[in-house]
Backbone bond lengths (Angstrom), bond angles and torsions (degrees), N, CA, C in turn:
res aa  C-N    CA-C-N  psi(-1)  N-CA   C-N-CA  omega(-1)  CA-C   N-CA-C  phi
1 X - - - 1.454 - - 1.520 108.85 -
2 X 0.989 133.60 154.49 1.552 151.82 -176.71 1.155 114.54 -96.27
3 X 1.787 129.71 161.35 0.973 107.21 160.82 1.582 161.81 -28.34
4 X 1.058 113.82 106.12 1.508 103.91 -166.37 1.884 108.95 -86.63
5 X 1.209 135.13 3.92 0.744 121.23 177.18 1.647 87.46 -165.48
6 X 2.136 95.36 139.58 1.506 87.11 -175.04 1.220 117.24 -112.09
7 X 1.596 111.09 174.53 1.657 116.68 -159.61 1.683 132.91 -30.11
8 X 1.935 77.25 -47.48 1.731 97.66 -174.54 1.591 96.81 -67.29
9 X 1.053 126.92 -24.41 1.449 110.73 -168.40 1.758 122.22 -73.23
10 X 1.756 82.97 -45.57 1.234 114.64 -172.41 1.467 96.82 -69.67
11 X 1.193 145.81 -43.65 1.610 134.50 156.11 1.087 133.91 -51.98
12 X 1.768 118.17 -20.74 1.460 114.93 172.73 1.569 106.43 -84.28
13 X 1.726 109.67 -26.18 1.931 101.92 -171.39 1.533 104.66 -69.67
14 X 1.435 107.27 -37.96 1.313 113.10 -156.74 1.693 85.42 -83.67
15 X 0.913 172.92 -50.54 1.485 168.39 -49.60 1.635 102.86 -47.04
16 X 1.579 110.10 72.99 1.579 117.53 149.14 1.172 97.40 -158.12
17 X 1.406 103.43 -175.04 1.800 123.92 -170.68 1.532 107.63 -99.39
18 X 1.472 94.13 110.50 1.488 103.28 -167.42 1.525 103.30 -103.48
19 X 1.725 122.99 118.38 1.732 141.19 -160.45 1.291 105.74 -61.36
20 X 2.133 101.20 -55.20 2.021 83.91 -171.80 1.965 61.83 -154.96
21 X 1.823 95.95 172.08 1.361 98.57 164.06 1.365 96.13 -115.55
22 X 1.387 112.60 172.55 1.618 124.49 -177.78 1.747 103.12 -105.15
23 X 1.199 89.36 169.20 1.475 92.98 -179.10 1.394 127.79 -59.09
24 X 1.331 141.71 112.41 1.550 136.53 -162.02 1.176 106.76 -116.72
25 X 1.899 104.68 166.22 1.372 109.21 -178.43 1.771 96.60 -155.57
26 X 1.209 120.64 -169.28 1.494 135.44 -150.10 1.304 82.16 -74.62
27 X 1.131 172.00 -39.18 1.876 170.76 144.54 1.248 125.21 -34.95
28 X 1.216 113.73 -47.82 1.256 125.06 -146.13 1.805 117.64 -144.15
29 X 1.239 155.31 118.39 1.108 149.49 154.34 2.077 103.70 -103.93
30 X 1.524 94.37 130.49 1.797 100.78 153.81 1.377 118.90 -106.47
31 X 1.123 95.17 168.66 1.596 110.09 177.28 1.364 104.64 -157.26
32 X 1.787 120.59 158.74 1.000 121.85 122.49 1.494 134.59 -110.70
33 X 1.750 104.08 162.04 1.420 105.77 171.10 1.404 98.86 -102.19
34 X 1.453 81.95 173.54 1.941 105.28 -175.58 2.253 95.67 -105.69
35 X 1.345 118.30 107.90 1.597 119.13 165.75 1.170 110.70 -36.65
36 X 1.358 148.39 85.80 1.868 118.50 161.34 1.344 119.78 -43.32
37 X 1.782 127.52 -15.08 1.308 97.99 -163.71 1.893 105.01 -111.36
38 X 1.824 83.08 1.78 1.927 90.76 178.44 1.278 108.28 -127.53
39 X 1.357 122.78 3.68 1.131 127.56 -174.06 1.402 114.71 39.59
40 X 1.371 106.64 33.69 2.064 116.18 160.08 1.336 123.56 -75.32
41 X 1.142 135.33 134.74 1.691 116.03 156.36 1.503 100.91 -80.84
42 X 1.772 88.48 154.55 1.380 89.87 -178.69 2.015 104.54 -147.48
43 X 1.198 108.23 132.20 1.253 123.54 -157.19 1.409 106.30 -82.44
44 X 1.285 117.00 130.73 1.944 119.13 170.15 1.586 106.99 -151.31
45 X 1.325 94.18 125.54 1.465 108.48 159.25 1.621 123.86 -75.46
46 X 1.265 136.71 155.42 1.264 140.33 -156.60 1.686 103.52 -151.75
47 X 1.934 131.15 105.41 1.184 73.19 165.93 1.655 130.41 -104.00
48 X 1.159 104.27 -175.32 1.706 125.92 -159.70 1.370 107.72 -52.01
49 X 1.629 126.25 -29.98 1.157 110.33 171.32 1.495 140.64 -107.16
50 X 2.058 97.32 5.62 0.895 120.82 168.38 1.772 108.89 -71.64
51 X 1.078 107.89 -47.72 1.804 134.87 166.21 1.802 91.92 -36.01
52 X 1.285 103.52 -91.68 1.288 118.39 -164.57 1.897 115.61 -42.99
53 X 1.205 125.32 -31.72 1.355 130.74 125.93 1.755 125.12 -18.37
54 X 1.469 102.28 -79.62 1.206 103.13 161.73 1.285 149.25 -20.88
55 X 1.755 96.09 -50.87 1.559 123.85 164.23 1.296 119.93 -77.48
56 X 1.410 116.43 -29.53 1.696 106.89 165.37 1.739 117.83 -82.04
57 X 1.686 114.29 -13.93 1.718 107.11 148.19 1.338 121.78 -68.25
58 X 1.132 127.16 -24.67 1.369 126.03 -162.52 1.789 92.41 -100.42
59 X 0.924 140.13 -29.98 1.304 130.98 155.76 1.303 138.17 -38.97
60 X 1.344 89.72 -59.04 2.241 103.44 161.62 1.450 118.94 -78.27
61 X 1.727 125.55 -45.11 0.951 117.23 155.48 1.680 130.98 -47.57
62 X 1.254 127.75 -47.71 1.346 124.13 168.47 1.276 125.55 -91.21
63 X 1.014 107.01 -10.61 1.541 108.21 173.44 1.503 122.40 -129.30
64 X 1.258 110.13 -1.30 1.632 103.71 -157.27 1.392 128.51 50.94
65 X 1.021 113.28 67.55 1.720 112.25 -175.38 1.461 101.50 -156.99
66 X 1.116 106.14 122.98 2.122 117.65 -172.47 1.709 89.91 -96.00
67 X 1.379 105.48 141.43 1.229 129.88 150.78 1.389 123.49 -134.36
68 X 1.749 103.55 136.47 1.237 137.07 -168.63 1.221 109.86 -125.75
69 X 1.892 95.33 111.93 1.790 114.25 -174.26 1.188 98.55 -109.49
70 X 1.596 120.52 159.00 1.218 135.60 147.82 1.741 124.69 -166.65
71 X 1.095 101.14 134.79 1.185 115.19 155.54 2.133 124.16 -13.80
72 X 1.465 116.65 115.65 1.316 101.26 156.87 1.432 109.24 -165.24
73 X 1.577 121.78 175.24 1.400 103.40 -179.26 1.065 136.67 -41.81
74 X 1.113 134.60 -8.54 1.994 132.22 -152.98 1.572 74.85 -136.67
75 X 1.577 154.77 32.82 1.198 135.01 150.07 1.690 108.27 141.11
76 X 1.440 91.77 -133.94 1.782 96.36 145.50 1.529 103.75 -174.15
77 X 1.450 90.74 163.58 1.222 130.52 -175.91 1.684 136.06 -79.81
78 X 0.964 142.10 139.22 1.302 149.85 -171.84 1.514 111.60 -143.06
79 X 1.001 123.76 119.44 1.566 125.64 165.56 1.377 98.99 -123.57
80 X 1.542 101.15 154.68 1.303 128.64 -170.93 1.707 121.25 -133.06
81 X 1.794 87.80 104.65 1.727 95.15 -169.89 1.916 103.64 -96.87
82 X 1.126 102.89 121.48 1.780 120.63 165.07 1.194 103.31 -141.08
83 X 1.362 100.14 148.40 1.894 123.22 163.91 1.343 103.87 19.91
84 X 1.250 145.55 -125.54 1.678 129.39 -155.07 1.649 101.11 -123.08
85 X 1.745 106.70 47.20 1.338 87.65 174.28 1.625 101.08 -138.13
86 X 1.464 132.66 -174.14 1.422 131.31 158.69 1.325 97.02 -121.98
87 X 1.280 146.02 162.70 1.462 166.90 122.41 1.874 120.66 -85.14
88 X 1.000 97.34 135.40 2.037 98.96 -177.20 1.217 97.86 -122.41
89 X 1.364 124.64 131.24 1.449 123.27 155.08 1.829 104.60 -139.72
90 X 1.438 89.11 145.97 1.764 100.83 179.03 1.478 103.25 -117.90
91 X 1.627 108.04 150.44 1.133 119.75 169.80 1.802 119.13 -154.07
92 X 1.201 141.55 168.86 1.605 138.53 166.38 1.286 105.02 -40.16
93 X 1.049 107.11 -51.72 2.082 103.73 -168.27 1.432 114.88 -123.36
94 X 1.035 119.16 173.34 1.883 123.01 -169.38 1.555 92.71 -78.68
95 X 1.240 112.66 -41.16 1.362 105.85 -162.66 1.552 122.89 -80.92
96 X 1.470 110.56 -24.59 1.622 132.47 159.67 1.749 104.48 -54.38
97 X 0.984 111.95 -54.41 1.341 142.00 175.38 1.905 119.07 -32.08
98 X 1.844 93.30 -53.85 1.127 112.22 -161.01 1.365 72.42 -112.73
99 X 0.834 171.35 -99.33 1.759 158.42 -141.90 1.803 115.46 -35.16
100 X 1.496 108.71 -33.05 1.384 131.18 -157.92 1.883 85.21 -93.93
101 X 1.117 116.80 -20.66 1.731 111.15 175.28 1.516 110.32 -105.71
102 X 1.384 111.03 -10.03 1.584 102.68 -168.30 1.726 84.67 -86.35
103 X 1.259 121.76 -71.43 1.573 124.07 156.46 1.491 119.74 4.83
104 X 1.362 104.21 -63.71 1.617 112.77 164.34 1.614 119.46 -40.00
105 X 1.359 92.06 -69.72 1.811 103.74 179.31 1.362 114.01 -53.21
106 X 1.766 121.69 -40.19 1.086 114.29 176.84 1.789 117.68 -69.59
107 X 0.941 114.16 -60.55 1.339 123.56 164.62 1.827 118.63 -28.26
108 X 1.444 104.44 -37.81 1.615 93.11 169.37 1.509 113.93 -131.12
109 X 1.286 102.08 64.76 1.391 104.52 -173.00 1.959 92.00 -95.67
């Protein structure tokens, strides 16, 4: 599987500069960062729905906008409540799901 969530995103939730991400899946996303003060990369796993959490604070906190995931037969679901509108997006997992809307917000901020 490929990235499930991309760089720019994954640098604004986490607030640092994230080098490359590693290959992710419905558990788990890696990354590395780049040290400023050793200039090391340095490797961390995250998992995906602890992350994906993350992204629904960083949604209301920076933007004001609540998202509401769940689980259902055909996958799951995410809607996206701001100012006078809703947004729907579906995906395999909550956290694909909720990555595929934070993406959204970032993208048209």
């Amino acid at each position: 599987m490929g990235n499930i969530i991309s760089k720019k995103l994954l640098s604004e939730v986490l607030r640092t500069d994230i080098y490359q991400i590693g290959a992710g899946n419905e558990n788990h996303v890696s990354f590395w960062t780049m040290s400023r003060d050793d200039n090391e990369k340095h490797y961390t796993t995250i998992n995906a729905y602890e992350l994906a959490h993350k992204c629904k604070e960083w949604a209301v906190k920076n933007n004001n906008i609540q998202l509401w995931s769940y689980i259902y037969d055909r996958g799951a679901r995410c809607s996206l409540h701001g100012g006078n509108y809703t947004k729907y997006f579906d995906e395999e997992s909550e956290p694909e799901v909720i990555f595929k809307a934070c993406q959204w917000i970032l993208d048209n901020k």
